[in-house]
PDB file of N, H, CA, C and O in Angstrom:
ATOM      1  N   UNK A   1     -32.208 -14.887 -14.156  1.00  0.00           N
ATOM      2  CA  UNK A   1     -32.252 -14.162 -12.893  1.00  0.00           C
ATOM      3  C   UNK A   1     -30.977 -14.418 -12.074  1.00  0.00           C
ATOM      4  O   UNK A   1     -30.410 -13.543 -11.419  1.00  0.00           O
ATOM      5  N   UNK A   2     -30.546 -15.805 -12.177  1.00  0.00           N
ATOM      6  H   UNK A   2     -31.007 -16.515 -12.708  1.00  0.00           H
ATOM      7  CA  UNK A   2     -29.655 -15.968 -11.126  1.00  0.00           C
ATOM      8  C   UNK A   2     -28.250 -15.596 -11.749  1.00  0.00           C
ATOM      9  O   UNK A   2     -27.189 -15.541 -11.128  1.00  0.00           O
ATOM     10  N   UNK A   3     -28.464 -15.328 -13.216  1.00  0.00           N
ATOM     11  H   UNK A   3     -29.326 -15.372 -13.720  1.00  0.00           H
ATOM     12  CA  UNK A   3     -26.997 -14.758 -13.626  1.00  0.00           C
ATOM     13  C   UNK A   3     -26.518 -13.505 -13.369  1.00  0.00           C
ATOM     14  O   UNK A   3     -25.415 -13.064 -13.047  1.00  0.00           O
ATOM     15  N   UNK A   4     -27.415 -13.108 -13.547  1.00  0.00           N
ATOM     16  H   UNK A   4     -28.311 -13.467 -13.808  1.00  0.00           H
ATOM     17  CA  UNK A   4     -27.776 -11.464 -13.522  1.00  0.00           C
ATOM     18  C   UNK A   4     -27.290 -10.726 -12.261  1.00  0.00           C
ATOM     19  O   UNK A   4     -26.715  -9.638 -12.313  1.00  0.00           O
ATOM     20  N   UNK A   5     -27.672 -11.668 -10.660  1.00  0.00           N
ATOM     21  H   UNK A   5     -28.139 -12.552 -10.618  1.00  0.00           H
ATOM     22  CA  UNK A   5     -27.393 -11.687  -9.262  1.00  0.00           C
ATOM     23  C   UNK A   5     -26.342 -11.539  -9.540  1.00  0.00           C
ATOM     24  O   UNK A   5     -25.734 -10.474  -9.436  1.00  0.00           O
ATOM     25  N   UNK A   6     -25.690 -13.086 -10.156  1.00  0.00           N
ATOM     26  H   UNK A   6     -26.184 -13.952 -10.240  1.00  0.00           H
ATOM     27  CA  UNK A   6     -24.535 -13.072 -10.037  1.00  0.00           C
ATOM     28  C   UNK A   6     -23.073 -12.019 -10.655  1.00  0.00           C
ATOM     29  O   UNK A   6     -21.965 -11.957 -10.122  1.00  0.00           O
ATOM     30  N   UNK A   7     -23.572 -11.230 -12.009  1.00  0.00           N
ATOM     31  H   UNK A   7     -24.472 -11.281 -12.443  1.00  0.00           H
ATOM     32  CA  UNK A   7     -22.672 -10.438 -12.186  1.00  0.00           C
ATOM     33  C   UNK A   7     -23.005  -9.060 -11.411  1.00  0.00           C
ATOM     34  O   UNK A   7     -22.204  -8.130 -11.321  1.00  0.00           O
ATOM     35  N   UNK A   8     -24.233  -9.067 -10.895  1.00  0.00           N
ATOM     36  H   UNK A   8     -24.884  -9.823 -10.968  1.00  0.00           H
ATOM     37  CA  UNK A   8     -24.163  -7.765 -10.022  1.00  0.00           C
ATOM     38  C   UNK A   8     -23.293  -7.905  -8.568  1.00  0.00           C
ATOM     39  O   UNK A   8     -23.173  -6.891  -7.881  1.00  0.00           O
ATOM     40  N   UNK A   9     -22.743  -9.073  -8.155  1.00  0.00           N
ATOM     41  H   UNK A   9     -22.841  -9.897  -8.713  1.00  0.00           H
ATOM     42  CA  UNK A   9     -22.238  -9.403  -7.052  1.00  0.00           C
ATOM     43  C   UNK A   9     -20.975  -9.031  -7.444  1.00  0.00           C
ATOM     44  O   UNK A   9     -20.372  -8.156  -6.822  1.00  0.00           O
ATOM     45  N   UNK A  10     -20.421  -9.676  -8.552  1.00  0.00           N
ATOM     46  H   UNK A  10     -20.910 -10.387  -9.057  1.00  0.00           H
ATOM     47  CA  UNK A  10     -19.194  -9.634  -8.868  1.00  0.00           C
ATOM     48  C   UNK A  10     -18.679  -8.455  -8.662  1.00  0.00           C
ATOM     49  O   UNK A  10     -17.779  -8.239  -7.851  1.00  0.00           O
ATOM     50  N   UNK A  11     -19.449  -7.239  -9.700  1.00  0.00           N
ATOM     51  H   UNK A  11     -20.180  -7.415 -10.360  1.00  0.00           H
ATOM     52  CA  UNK A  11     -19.138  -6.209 -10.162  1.00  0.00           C
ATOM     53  C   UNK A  11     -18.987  -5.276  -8.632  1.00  0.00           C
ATOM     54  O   UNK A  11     -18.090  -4.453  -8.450  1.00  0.00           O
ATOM     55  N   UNK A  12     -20.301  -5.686  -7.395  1.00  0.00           N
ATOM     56  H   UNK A  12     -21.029  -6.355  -7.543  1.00  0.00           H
ATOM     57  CA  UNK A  12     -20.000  -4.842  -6.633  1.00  0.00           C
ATOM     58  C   UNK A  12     -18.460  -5.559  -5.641  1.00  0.00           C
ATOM     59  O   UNK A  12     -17.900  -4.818  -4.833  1.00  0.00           O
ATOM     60  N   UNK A  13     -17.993  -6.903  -5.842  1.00  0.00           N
ATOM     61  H   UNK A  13     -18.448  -7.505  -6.498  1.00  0.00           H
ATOM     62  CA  UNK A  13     -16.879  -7.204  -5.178  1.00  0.00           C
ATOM     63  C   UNK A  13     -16.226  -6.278  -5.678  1.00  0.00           C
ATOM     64  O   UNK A  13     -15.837  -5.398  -4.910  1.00  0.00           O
ATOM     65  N   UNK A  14     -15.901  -6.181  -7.117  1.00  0.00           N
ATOM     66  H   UNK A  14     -16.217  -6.896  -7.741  1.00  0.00           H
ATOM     67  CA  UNK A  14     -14.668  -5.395  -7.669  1.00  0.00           C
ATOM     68  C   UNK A  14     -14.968  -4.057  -7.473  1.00  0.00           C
ATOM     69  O   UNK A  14     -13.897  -3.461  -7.356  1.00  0.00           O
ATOM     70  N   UNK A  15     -15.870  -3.325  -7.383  1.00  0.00           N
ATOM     71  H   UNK A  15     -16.739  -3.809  -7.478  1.00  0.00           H
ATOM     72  CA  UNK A  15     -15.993  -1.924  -7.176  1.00  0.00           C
ATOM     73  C   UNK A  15     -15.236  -1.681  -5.090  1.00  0.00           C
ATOM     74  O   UNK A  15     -14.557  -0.770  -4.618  1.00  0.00           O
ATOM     75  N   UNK A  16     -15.760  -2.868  -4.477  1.00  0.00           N
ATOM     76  H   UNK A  16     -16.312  -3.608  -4.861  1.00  0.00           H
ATOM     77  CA  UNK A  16     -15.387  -3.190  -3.200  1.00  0.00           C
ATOM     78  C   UNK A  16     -13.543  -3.038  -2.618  1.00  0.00           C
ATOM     79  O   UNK A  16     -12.941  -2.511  -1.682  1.00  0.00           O
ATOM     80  N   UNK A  17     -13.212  -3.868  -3.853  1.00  0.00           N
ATOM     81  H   UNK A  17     -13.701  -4.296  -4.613  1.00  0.00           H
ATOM     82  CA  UNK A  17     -11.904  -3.744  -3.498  1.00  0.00           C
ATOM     83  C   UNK A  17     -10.638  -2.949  -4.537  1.00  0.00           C
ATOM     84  O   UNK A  17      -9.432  -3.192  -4.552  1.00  0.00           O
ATOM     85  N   UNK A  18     -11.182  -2.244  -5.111  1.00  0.00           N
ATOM     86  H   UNK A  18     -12.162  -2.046  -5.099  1.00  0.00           H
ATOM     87  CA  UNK A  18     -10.484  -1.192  -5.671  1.00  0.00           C
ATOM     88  C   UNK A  18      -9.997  -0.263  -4.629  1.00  0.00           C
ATOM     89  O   UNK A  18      -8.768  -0.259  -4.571  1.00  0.00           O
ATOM     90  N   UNK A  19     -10.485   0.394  -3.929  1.00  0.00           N
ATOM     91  H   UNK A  19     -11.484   0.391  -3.976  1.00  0.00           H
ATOM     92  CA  UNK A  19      -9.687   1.087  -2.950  1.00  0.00           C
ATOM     93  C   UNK A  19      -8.389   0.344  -1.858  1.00  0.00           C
ATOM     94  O   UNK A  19      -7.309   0.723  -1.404  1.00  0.00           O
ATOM     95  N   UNK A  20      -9.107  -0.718  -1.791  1.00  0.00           N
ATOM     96  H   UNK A  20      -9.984  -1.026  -2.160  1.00  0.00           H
ATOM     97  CA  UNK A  20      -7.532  -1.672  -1.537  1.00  0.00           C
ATOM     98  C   UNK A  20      -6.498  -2.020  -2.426  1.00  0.00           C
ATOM     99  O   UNK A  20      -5.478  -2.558  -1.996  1.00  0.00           O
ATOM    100  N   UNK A  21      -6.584  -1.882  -3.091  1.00  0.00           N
ATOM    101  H   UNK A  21      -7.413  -1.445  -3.441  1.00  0.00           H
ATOM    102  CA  UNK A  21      -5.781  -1.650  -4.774  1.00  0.00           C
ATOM    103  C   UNK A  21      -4.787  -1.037  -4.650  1.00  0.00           C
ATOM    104  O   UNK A  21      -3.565  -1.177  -4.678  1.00  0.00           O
ATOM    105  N   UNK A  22      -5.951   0.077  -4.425  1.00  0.00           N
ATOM    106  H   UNK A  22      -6.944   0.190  -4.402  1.00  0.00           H
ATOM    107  CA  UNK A  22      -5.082   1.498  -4.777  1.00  0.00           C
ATOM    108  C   UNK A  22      -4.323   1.641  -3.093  1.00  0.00           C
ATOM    109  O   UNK A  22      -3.795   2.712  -3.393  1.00  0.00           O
ATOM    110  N   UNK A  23      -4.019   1.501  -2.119  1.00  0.00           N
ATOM    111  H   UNK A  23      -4.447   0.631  -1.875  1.00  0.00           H
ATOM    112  CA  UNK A  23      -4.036   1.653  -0.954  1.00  0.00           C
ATOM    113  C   UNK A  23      -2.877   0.776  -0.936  1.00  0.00           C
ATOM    114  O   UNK A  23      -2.002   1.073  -0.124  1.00  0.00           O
ATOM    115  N   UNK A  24      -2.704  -0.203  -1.639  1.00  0.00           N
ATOM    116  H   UNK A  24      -3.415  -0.445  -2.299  1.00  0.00           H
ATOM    117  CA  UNK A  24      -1.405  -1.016  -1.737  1.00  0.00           C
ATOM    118  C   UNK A  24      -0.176   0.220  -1.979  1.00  0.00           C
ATOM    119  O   UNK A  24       0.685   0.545  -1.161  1.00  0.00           O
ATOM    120  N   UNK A  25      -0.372   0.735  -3.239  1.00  0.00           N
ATOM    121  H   UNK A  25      -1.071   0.471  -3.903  1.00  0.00           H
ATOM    122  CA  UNK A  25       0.924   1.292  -3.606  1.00  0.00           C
ATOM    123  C   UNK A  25       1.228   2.405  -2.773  1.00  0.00           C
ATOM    124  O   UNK A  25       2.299   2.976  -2.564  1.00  0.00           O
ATOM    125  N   UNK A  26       0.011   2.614  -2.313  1.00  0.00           N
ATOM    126  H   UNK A  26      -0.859   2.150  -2.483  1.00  0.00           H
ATOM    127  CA  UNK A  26       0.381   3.813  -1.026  1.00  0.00           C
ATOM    128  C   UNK A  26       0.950   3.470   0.597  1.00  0.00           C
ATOM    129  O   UNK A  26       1.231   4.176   1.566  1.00  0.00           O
ATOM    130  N   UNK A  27       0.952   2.179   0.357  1.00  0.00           N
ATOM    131  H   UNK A  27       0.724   1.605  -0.429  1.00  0.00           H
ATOM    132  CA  UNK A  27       1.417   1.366   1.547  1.00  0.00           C
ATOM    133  C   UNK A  27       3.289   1.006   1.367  1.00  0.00           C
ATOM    134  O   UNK A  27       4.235   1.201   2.130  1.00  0.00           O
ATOM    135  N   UNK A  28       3.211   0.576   0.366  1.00  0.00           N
ATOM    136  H   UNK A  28       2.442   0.417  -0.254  1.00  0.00           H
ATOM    137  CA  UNK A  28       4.771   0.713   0.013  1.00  0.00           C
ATOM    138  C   UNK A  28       5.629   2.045  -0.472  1.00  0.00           C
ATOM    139  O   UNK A  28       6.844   2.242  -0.426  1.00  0.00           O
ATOM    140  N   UNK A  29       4.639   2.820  -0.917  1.00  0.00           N
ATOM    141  H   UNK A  29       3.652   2.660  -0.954  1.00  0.00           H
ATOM    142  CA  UNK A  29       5.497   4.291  -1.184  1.00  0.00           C
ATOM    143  C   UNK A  29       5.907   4.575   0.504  1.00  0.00           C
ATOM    144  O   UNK A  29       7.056   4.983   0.672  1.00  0.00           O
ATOM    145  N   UNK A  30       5.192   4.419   1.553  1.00  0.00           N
ATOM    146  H   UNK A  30       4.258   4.087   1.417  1.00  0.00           H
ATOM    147  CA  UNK A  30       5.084   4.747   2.961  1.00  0.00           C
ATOM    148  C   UNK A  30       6.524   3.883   3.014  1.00  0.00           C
ATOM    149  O   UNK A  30       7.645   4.355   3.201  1.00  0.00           O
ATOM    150  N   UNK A  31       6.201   2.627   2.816  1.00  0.00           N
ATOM    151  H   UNK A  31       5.290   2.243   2.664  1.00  0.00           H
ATOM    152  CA  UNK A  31       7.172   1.920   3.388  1.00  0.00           C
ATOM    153  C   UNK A  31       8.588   2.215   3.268  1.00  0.00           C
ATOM    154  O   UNK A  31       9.442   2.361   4.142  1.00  0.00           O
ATOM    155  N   UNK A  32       8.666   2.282   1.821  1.00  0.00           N
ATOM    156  H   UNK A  32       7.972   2.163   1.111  1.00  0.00           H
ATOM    157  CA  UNK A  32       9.833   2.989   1.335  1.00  0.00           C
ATOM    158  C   UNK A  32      10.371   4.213   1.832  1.00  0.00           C
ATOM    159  O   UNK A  32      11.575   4.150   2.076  1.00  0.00           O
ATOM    160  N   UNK A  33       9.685   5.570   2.102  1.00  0.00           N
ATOM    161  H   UNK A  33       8.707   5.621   1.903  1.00  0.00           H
ATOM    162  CA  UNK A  33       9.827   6.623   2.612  1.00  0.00           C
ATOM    163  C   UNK A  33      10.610   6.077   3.909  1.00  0.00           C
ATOM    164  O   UNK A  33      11.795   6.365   4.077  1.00  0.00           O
ATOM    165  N   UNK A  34       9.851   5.228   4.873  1.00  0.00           N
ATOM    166  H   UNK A  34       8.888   4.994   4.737  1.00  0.00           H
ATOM    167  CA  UNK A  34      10.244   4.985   5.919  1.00  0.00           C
ATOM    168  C   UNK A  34      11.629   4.584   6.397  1.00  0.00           C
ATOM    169  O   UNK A  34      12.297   4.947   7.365  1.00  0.00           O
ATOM    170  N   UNK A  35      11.842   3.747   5.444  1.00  0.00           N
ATOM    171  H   UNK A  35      11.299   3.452   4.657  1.00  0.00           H
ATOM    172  CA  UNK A  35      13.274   2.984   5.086  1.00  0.00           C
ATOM    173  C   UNK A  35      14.411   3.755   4.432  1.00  0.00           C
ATOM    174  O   UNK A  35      15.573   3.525   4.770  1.00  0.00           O
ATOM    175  N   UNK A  36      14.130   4.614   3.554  1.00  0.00           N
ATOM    176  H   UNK A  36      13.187   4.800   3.279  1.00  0.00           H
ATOM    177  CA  UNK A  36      14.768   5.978   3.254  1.00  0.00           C
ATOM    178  C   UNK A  36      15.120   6.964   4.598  1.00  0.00           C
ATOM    179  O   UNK A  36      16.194   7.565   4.570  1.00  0.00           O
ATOM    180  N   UNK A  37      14.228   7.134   5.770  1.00  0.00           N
ATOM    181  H   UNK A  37      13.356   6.645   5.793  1.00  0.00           H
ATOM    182  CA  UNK A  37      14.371   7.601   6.785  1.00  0.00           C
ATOM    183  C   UNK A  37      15.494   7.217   7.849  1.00  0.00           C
ATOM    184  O   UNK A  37      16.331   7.874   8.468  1.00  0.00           O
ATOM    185  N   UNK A  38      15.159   5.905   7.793  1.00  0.00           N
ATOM    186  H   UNK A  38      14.479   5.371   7.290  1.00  0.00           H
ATOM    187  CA  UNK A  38      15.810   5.226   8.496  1.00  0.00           C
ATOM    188  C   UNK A  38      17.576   4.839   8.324  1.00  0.00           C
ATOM    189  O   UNK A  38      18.535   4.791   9.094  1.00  0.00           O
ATOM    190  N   UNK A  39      17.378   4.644   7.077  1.00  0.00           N
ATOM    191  H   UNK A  39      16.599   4.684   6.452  1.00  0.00           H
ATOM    192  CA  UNK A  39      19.044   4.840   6.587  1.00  0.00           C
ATOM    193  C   UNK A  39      19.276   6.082   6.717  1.00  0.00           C
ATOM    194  O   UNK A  39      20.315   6.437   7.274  1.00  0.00           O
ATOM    195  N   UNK A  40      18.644   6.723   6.382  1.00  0.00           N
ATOM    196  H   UNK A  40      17.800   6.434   5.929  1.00  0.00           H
ATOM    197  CA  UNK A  40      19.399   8.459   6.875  1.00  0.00           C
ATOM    198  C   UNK A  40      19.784   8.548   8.392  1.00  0.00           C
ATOM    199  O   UNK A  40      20.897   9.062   8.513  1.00  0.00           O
ATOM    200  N   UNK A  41      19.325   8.276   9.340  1.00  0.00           N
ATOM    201  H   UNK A  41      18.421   7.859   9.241  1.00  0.00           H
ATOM    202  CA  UNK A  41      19.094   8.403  10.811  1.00  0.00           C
ATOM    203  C   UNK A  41      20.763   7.642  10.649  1.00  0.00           C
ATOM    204  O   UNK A  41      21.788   8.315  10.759  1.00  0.00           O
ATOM    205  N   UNK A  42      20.764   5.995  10.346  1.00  0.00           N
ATOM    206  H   UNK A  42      19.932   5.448  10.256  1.00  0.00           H
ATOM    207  CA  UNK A  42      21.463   5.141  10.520  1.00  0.00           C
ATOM    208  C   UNK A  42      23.160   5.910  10.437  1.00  0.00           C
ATOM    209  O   UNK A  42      24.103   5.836  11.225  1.00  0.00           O
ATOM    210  N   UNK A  43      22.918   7.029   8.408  1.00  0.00           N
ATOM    211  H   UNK A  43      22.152   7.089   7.768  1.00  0.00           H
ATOM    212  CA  UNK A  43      24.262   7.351   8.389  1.00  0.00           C
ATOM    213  C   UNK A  43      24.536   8.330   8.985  1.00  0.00           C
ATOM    214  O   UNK A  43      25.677   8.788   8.938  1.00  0.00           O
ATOM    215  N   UNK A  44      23.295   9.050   9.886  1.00  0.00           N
ATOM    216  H   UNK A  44      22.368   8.678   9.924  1.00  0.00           H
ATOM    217  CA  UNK A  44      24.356  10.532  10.641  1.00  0.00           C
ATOM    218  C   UNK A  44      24.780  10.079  12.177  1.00  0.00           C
ATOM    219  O   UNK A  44      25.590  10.596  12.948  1.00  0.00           O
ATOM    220  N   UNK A  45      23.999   9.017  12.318  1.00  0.00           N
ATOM    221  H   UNK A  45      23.342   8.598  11.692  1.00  0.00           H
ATOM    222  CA  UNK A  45      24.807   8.443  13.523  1.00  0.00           C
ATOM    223  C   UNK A  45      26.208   7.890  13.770  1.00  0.00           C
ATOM    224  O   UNK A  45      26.946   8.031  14.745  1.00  0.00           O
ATOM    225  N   UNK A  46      26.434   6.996  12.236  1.00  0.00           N
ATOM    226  H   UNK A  46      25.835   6.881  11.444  1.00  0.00           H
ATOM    227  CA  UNK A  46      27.503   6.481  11.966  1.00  0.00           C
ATOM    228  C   UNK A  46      28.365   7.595  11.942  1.00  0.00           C
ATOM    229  O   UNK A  46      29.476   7.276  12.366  1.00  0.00           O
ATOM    230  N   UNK A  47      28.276   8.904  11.575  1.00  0.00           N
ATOM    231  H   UNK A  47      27.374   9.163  11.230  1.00  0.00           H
ATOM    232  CA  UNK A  47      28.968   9.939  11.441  1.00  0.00           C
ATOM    233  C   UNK A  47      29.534  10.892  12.356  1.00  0.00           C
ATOM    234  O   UNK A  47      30.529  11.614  12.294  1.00  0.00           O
ATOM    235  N   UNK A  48      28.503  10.676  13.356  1.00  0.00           N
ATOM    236  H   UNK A  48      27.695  10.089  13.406  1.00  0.00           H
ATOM    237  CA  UNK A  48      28.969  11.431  14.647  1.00  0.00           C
ATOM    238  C   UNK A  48      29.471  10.216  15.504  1.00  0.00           C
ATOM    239  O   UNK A  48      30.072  10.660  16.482  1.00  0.00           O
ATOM    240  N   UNK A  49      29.451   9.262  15.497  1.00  0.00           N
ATOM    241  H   UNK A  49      28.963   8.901  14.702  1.00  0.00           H
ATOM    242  CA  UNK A  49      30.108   8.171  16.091  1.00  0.00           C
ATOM    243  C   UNK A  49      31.982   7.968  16.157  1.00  0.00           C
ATOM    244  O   UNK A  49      32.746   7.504  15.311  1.00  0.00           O
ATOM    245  N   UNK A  50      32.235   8.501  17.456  1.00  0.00           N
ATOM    246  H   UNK A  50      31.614   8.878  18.143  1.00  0.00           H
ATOM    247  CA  UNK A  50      33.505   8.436  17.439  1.00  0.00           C
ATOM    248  C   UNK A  50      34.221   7.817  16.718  1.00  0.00           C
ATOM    249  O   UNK A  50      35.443   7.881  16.858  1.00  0.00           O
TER     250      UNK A  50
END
């Protein structure tokens, strides 16, 4: 009985944090985008900069 608990716990942790998983790489694709943005901003300033 008490094993049984126990892999049903498990299984629902991991079903639990799969969407945080996946939510990672979508957190750094963001990040990246962002930073891609930002150097862009950085070189048209540098460009119109007397």
């Amino acid at each position: 009985m008490f094993r049984t608990l126990s892999i049903i716990l498990v299984l629902l942790a991991l079903i639990a944090i799969a969407p945080l998983l996946a939510a990672c790489h979508t957190t750094a694709g963001a990040g990246e985008d962002i930073s891609a943005t930002g150097k862009a901003v950085t070189h048209g300033a540098d460009q119109l900069t007397p």
